[in-house]
C-alpha positions in Angstrom: 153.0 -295.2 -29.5 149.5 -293.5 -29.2 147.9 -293.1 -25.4 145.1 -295.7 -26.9 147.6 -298.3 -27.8 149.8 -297.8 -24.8 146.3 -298.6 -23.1 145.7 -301.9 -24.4 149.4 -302.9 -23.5 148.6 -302.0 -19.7 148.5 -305.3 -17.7 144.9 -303.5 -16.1 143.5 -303.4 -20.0 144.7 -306.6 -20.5 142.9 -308.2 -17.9 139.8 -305.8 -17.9 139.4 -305.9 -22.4 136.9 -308.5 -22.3 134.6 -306.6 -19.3 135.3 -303.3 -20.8 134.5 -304.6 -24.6 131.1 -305.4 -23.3 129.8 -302.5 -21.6 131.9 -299.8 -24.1 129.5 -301.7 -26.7 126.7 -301.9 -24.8 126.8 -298.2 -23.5 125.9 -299.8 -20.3 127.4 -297.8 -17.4 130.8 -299.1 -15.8 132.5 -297.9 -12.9 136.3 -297.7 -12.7 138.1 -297.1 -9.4 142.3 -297.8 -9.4 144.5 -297.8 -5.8 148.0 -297.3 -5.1 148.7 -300.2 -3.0 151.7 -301.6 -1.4 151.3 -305.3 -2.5 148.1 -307.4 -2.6 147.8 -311.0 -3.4 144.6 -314.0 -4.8 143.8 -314.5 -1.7 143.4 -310.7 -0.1 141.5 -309.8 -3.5 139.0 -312.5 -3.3 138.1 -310.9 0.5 137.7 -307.8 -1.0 135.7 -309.0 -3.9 133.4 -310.7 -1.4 133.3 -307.8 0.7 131.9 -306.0 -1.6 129.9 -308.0 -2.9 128.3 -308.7 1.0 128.0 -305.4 2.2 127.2 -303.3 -1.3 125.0 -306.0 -2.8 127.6 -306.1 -5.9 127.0 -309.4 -8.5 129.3 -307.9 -11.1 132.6 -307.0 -9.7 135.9 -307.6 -11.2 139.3 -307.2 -9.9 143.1 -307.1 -11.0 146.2 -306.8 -9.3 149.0 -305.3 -11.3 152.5 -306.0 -9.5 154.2 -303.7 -11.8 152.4 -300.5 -11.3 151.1 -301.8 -7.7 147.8 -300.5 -8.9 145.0 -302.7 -8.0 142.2 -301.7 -10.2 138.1 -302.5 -10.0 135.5 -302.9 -12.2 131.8 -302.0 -10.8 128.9 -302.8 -13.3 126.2 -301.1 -14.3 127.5 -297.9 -11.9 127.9 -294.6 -12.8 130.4 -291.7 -11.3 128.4 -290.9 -8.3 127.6 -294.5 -7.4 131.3 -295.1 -8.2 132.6 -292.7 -5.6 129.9 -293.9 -3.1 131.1 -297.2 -3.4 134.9 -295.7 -3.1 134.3 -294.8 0.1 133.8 -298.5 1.5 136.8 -300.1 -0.6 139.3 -297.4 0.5 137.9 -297.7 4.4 138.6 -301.8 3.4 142.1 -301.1 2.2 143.4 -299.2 5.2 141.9 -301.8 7.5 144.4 -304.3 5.7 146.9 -301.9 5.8 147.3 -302.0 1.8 146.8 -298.8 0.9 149.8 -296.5 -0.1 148.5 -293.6 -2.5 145.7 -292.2 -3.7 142.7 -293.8 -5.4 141.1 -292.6 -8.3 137.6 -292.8 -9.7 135.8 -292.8 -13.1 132.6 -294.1 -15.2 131.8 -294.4 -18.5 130.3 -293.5 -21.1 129.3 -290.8 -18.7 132.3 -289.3 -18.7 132.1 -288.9 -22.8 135.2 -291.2 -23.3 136.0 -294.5 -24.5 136.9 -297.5 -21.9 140.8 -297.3 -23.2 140.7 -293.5 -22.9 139.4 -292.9 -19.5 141.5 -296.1 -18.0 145.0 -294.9 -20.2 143.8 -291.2 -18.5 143.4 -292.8 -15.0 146.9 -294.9 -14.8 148.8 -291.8 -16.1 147.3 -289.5 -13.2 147.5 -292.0 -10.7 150.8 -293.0 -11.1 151.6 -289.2 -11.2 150.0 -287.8 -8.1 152.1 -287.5 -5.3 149.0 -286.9 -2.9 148.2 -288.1 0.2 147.4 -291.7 0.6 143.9 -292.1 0.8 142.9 -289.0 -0.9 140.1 -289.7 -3.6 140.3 -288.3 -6.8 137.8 -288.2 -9.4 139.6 -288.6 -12.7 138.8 -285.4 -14.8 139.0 -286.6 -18.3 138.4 -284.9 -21.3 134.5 -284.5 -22.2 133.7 -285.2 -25.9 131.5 -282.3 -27.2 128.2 -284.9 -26.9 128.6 -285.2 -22.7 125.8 -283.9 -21.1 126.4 -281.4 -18.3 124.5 -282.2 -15.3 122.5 -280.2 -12.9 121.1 -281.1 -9.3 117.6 -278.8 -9.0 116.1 -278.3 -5.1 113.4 -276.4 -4.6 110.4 -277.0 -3.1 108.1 -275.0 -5.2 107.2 -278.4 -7.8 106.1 -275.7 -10.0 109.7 -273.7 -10.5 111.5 -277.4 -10.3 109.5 -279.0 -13.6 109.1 -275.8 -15.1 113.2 -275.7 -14.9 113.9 -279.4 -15.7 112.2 -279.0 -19.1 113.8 -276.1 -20.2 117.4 -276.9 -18.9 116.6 -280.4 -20.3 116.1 -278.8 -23.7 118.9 -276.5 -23.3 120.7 -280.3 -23.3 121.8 -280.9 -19.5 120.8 -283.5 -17.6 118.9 -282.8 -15.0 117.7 -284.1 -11.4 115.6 -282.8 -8.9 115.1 -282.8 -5.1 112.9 -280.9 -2.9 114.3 -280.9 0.5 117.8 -280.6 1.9 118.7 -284.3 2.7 117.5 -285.8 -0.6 119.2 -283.2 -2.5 122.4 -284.2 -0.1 121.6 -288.0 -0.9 121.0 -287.1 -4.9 124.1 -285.0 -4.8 126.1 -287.9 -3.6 124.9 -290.5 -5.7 125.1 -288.6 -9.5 127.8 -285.7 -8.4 126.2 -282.9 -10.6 128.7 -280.7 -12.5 126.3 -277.5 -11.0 124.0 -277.5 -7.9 120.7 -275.1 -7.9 119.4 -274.5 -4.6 116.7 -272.7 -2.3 117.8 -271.7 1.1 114.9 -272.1 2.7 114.8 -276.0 2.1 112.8 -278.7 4.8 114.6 -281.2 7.2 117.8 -280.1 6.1 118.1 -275.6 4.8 119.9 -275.1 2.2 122.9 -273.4 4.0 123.5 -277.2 5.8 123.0 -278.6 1.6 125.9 -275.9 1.0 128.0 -276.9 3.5 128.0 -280.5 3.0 128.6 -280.3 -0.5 132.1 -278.1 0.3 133.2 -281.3 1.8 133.6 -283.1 -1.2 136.3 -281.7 -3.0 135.6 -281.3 -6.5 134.8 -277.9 -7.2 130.9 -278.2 -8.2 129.2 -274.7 -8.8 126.9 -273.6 -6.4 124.0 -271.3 -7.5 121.1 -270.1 -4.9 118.0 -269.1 -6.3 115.8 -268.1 -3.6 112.8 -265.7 -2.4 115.3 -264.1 0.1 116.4 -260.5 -1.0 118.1 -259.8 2.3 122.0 -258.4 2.0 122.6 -260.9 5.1 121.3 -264.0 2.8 123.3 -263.0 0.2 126.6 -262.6 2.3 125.9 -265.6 4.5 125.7 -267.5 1.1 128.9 -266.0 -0.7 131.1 -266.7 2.7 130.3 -270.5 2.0 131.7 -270.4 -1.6 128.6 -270.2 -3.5 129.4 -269.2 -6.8 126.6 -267.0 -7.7 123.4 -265.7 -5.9 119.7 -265.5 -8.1 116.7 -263.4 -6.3 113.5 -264.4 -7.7 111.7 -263.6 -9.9 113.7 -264.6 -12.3 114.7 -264.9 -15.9 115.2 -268.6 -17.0 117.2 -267.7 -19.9 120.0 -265.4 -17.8 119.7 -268.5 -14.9 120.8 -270.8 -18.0 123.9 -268.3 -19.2 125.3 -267.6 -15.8 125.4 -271.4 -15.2 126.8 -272.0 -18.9 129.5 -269.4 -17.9 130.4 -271.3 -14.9 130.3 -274.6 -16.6 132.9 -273.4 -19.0 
Protein backbone atom coordinates (compact mmCIF):
# COMPACT_ATOMS: atom_id res chain seq x y z
CA UNK A 1 0.00 0.00 0.00
CA UNK A 2 1.31 3.44 -1.05
CA UNK A 3 2.05 6.19 1.97
CA UNK A 4 -1.02 8.21 0.24
CA UNK A 5 -3.50 5.41 0.49
CA UNK A 6 -2.25 4.27 3.92
CA UNK A 7 -3.26 8.05 4.59
CA UNK A 8 -6.70 8.00 3.82
CA UNK A 9 -7.15 4.71 5.86
CA UNK A 10 -5.80 6.73 9.09
CA UNK A 11 -8.78 7.20 11.49
CA UNK A 12 -7.21 11.17 11.64
CA UNK A 13 -7.80 11.33 7.56
CA UNK A 14 -10.90 9.85 8.00
CA UNK A 15 -12.29 12.27 10.22
CA UNK A 16 -10.27 15.33 8.86
CA UNK A 17 -11.04 14.38 4.56
CA UNK A 18 -13.93 16.62 4.33
CA UNK A 19 -11.85 19.82 6.15
CA UNK A 20 -8.71 18.91 4.41
CA UNK A 21 -10.72 18.44 0.78
CA UNK A 22 -11.67 21.94 1.16
CA UNK A 23 -8.77 23.91 1.86
CA UNK A 24 -6.23 21.37 -0.32
CA UNK A 25 -8.73 22.65 -3.14
CA UNK A 26 -8.92 25.88 -2.16
CA UNK A 27 -5.16 26.43 -1.51
CA UNK A 28 -6.34 28.23 1.52
CA UNK A 29 -3.80 27.77 4.33
CA UNK A 30 -4.45 25.01 7.09
CA UNK A 31 -2.67 24.39 10.08
CA UNK A 32 -1.99 20.82 11.27
CA UNK A 33 -0.70 20.16 14.81
CA UNK A 34 -0.88 16.15 16.15
CA UNK A 35 -0.09 15.15 20.20
CA UNK A 36 0.88 12.08 21.85
CA UNK A 37 -1.59 11.88 24.48
CA UNK A 38 -2.43 9.46 27.13
CA UNK A 39 -6.21 9.18 26.61
CA UNK A 40 -8.72 12.06 25.93
CA UNK A 41 -12.34 11.86 25.77
CA UNK A 42 -15.86 14.28 24.00
CA UNK A 43 -16.02 15.99 26.81
CA UNK A 44 -12.06 17.09 27.50
CA UNK A 45 -11.89 17.92 23.58
CA UNK A 46 -14.79 20.19 23.48
CA UNK A 47 -12.78 22.28 26.53
CA UNK A 48 -10.01 22.37 24.48
CA UNK A 49 -11.87 23.35 21.42
CA UNK A 50 -13.42 26.23 23.30
CA UNK A 51 -10.25 27.15 24.83
CA UNK A 52 -8.96 27.82 21.91
CA UNK A 53 -11.38 29.23 20.49
CA UNK A 54 -11.72 31.92 23.73
CA UNK A 55 -8.31 32.79 24.20
CA UNK A 56 -6.90 32.61 20.32
CA UNK A 57 -10.00 34.01 18.73
CA UNK A 58 -10.20 30.59 16.65
CA UNK A 59 -13.94 30.18 14.53
CA UNK A 60 -12.51 27.24 12.55
CA UNK A 61 -11.07 24.63 14.67
CA UNK A 62 -11.54 21.03 14.34
CA UNK A 63 -10.60 18.22 16.45
CA UNK A 64 -10.15 14.26 16.58
CA UNK A 65 -9.29 11.81 18.97
CA UNK A 66 -7.74 8.65 17.65
CA UNK A 67 -7.81 5.92 20.55
CA UNK A 68 -5.71 3.70 18.41
CA UNK A 69 -2.70 5.78 17.86
CA UNK A 70 -3.61 8.05 21.07
CA UNK A 71 -2.81 10.91 18.74
CA UNK A 72 -5.22 13.68 19.14
CA UNK A 73 -4.90 15.70 16.10
CA UNK A 74 -6.12 19.62 15.18
CA UNK A 75 -7.10 21.40 12.50
CA UNK A 76 -6.44 25.39 12.54
CA UNK A 77 -7.92 27.35 9.47
CA UNK A 78 -6.65 29.69 7.49
CA UNK A 79 -3.05 29.39 9.55
CA UNK A 80 0.12 28.97 8.20
CA UNK A 81 3.48 27.26 9.84
CA UNK A 82 4.45 30.13 11.94
CA UNK A 83 0.92 30.89 13.18
CA UNK A 84 0.69 27.13 13.59
CA UNK A 85 3.60 26.83 16.08
CA UNK A 86 2.44 30.12 17.80
CA UNK A 87 -0.66 28.66 18.49
CA UNK A 88 1.23 25.26 19.62
CA UNK A 89 2.50 26.85 22.30
CA UNK A 90 -0.94 27.46 24.10
CA UNK A 91 -2.48 23.89 23.28
CA UNK A 92 0.58 22.04 24.54
CA UNK A 93 0.69 24.58 27.88
CA UNK A 94 -3.41 23.32 27.84
CA UNK A 95 -2.46 19.62 27.60
CA UNK A 96 0.03 19.49 30.45
CA UNK A 97 -2.42 21.40 32.69
CA UNK A 98 -4.79 18.31 32.12
CA UNK A 99 -2.21 16.19 32.57
CA UNK A 100 -2.83 14.58 28.89
CA UNK A 101 0.11 14.98 27.38
CA UNK A 102 2.60 11.99 26.95
CA UNK A 103 4.92 12.62 23.81
CA UNK A 104 5.88 14.99 21.59
CA UNK A 105 3.70 17.24 19.41
CA UNK A 106 4.18 17.97 15.94
CA UNK A 107 3.40 20.81 13.72
CA UNK A 108 2.74 21.49 9.93
CA UNK A 109 0.74 23.74 7.24
CA UNK A 110 -0.12 23.51 3.94
CA UNK A 111 0.28 24.23 0.96
CA UNK A 112 3.12 26.00 2.41
CA UNK A 113 4.98 23.36 3.07
CA UNK A 114 4.71 22.25 -0.97
CA UNK A 115 2.79 18.98 -0.06
CA UNK A 116 -0.59 17.69 -0.46
CA UNK A 117 -3.04 17.46 2.85
CA UNK A 118 -2.63 13.35 2.72
CA UNK A 119 1.14 13.78 2.27
CA UNK A 120 2.09 16.08 4.99
CA UNK A 121 -0.56 14.34 7.62
CA UNK A 122 0.71 10.45 6.31
CA UNK A 123 4.41 12.34 6.93
CA UNK A 124 3.34 13.65 10.45
CA UNK A 125 1.74 10.26 11.96
CA UNK A 126 4.76 8.29 10.81
CA UNK A 127 7.26 10.71 12.67
CA UNK A 128 5.20 11.17 15.54
CA UNK A 129 4.53 7.83 16.22
CA UNK A 130 8.39 7.35 15.72
CA UNK A 131 10.03 9.92 17.94
CA UNK A 132 10.96 8.72 21.12
CA UNK A 133 11.48 12.49 22.38
CA UNK A 134 10.69 14.11 25.30
CA UNK A 135 7.13 14.76 26.03
CA UNK A 136 6.36 18.12 25.23
CA UNK A 137 9.07 18.74 22.80
CA UNK A 138 7.66 20.48 19.61
CA UNK A 139 8.58 19.46 16.39
CA UNK A 140 7.98 21.04 13.18
CA UNK A 141 7.32 18.30 10.72
CA UNK A 142 10.10 18.56 7.92
CA UNK A 143 8.48 17.26 4.91
CA UNK A 144 9.64 17.01 1.67
CA UNK A 145 9.39 20.44 -0.38
CA UNK A 146 8.06 20.03 -4.00
CA UNK A 147 10.53 21.96 -6.39
CA UNK A 148 7.62 24.96 -6.67
CA UNK A 149 8.00 25.86 -2.57
CA UNK A 150 9.21 29.04 -2.09
CA UNK A 151 12.09 29.59 0.30
CA UNK A 152 11.52 32.24 2.71
CA UNK A 153 13.60 35.04 4.06
CA UNK A 154 13.14 37.34 7.15
CA UNK A 155 15.04 40.95 6.04
CA UNK A 156 15.94 43.55 9.22
CA UNK A 157 17.55 46.37 8.53
CA UNK A 158 16.80 49.69 9.19
CA UNK A 159 18.20 51.37 6.20
CA UNK A 160 14.42 51.16 4.10
CA UNK A 161 16.57 51.76 1.16
CA UNK A 162 18.85 48.25 1.40
CA UNK A 163 15.45 46.45 2.82
CA UNK A 164 13.26 47.25 -0.62
CA UNK A 165 16.11 47.31 -2.74
CA UNK A 166 16.66 43.51 -1.31
CA UNK A 167 13.03 42.30 -1.21
CA UNK A 168 12.70 42.98 -5.01
CA UNK A 169 15.56 41.22 -6.09
CA UNK A 170 15.42 38.24 -3.64
CA UNK A 171 11.65 38.25 -4.61
CA UNK A 172 12.73 37.87 -8.20
CA UNK A 173 15.37 35.39 -7.43
CA UNK A 174 11.78 33.48 -6.19
CA UNK A 175 11.87 33.62 -2.23
CA UNK A 176 9.47 34.92 -0.26
CA UNK A 177 10.38 37.58 1.43
CA UNK A 178 9.45 39.77 4.75
CA UNK A 179 10.87 42.61 6.28
CA UNK A 180 11.31 44.27 9.67
CA UNK A 181 13.29 47.10 10.79
CA UNK A 182 13.91 46.89 14.35
CA UNK A 183 14.81 43.96 16.65
CA UNK A 184 11.47 43.14 18.35
CA UNK A 185 9.35 43.16 15.16
CA UNK A 186 11.78 41.11 13.41
CA UNK A 187 11.52 38.75 16.73
CA UNK A 188 7.62 39.05 16.37
CA UNK A 189 7.85 38.45 12.31
CA UNK A 190 10.31 35.65 13.01
CA UNK A 191 7.82 33.95 15.14
CA UNK A 192 4.85 34.28 13.33
CA UNK A 193 6.12 33.01 9.48
CA UNK A 194 9.50 30.99 10.77
CA UNK A 195 11.70 31.99 7.81
CA UNK A 196 13.88 29.22 6.27
CA UNK A 197 16.95 32.17 6.47
CA UNK A 198 17.16 35.26 8.70
CA UNK A 199 19.17 38.57 7.32
CA UNK A 200 20.04 40.82 10.01
CA UNK A 201 21.86 44.22 11.03
CA UNK A 202 23.51 44.34 14.34
CA UNK A 203 22.97 47.55 15.13
CA UNK A 204 19.07 47.14 15.18
CA UNK A 205 16.55 49.69 17.59
CA UNK A 206 14.63 48.64 20.82
CA UNK A 207 15.98 45.30 20.51
CA UNK A 208 20.24 44.96 18.62
CA UNK A 209 20.56 42.45 16.55
CA UNK A 210 22.77 40.23 18.84
CA UNK A 211 19.45 39.98 21.43
CA UNK A 212 17.40 39.06 17.53
CA UNK A 213 20.23 36.29 17.36
CA UNK A 214 19.84 35.01 20.50
CA UNK A 215 16.24 34.69 20.70
CA UNK A 216 16.01 33.03 17.53
CA UNK A 217 18.69 30.11 18.89
CA UNK A 218 15.88 29.23 21.17
CA UNK A 219 13.76 27.90 18.76
CA UNK A 220 15.20 24.87 17.65
CA UNK A 221 14.94 24.49 14.09
CA UNK A 222 18.08 25.23 12.59
CA UNK A 223 17.21 28.59 10.54
CA UNK A 224 20.39 30.24 8.93
CA UNK A 225 21.52 33.20 10.33
CA UNK A 226 23.34 35.83 8.04
CA UNK A 227 24.59 39.46 9.41
CA UNK A 228 25.02 41.99 7.01
CA UNK A 229 26.11 45.01 8.73
CA UNK A 230 28.32 48.40 8.56
CA UNK A 231 30.53 46.90 11.31
CA UNK A 232 34.01 45.69 10.00
CA UNK A 233 35.35 45.15 13.53
CA UNK A 234 37.12 41.47 14.13
CA UNK A 235 35.23 41.66 17.61
CA UNK A 236 31.67 42.06 15.68
CA UNK A 237 32.49 39.37 13.65
CA UNK A 238 33.63 36.90 16.44
CA UNK A 239 30.85 38.05 18.84
CA UNK A 240 28.54 37.09 15.96
CA UNK A 241 30.08 33.58 14.89
CA UNK A 242 30.15 32.54 18.91
CA UNK A 243 26.16 32.83 18.64
CA UNK A 244 25.99 30.41 15.63
CA UNK A 245 25.57 32.73 12.96
CA UNK A 246 26.10 31.04 9.86
CA UNK A 247 27.85 33.60 7.85
CA UNK A 248 28.99 37.22 8.36
CA UNK A 249 28.44 40.03 5.18
CA UNK A 250 30.39 43.62 5.60
CA UNK A 251 28.85 46.13 3.62
CA UNK A 252 29.15 47.26 0.85
CA UNK A 253 28.07 44.52 -0.63
CA UNK A 254 27.31 42.48 -3.75
CA UNK A 255 23.62 41.39 -3.96
CA UNK A 256 24.25 38.65 -6.23
CA UNK A 257 27.18 36.77 -3.88
CA UNK A 258 24.54 37.75 -0.68
CA UNK A 259 21.90 35.59 -2.89
CA UNK A 260 24.54 32.47 -3.48
CA UNK A 261 25.86 32.25 -0.05
CA UNK A 262 22.24 32.13 1.22
CA UNK A 263 21.29 29.55 -1.76
CA UNK A 264 24.33 27.51 -0.45
CA UNK A 265 22.94 27.43 2.96
CA UNK A 266 19.44 26.84 1.90
CA UNK A 267 20.58 23.72 0.19
Amino acid sequence: MSQIAKAYSFPLFQAFEHVLTFYESSQLPCGIILAVTNGSSKEKIQDLKMSLAKAEGFTDIHCFYDKQSSILGILLGDQMLGNTHFHSLFIKEQLQTQHMLAGPVFIASFPEQGESAAQVLSGMVQEITAEKGVAGDIHIYSGKRSSEAKRSLLLVSQDETVNEFLRIYLQRKGYCVYLADNGREAWEKYKRFLPDAVITDVNLAIEDGYQLISKINTVERGTKIVVLTHKRLEDDKKRSFELGVSDYIAKPFSPVDLEARVRSLLS
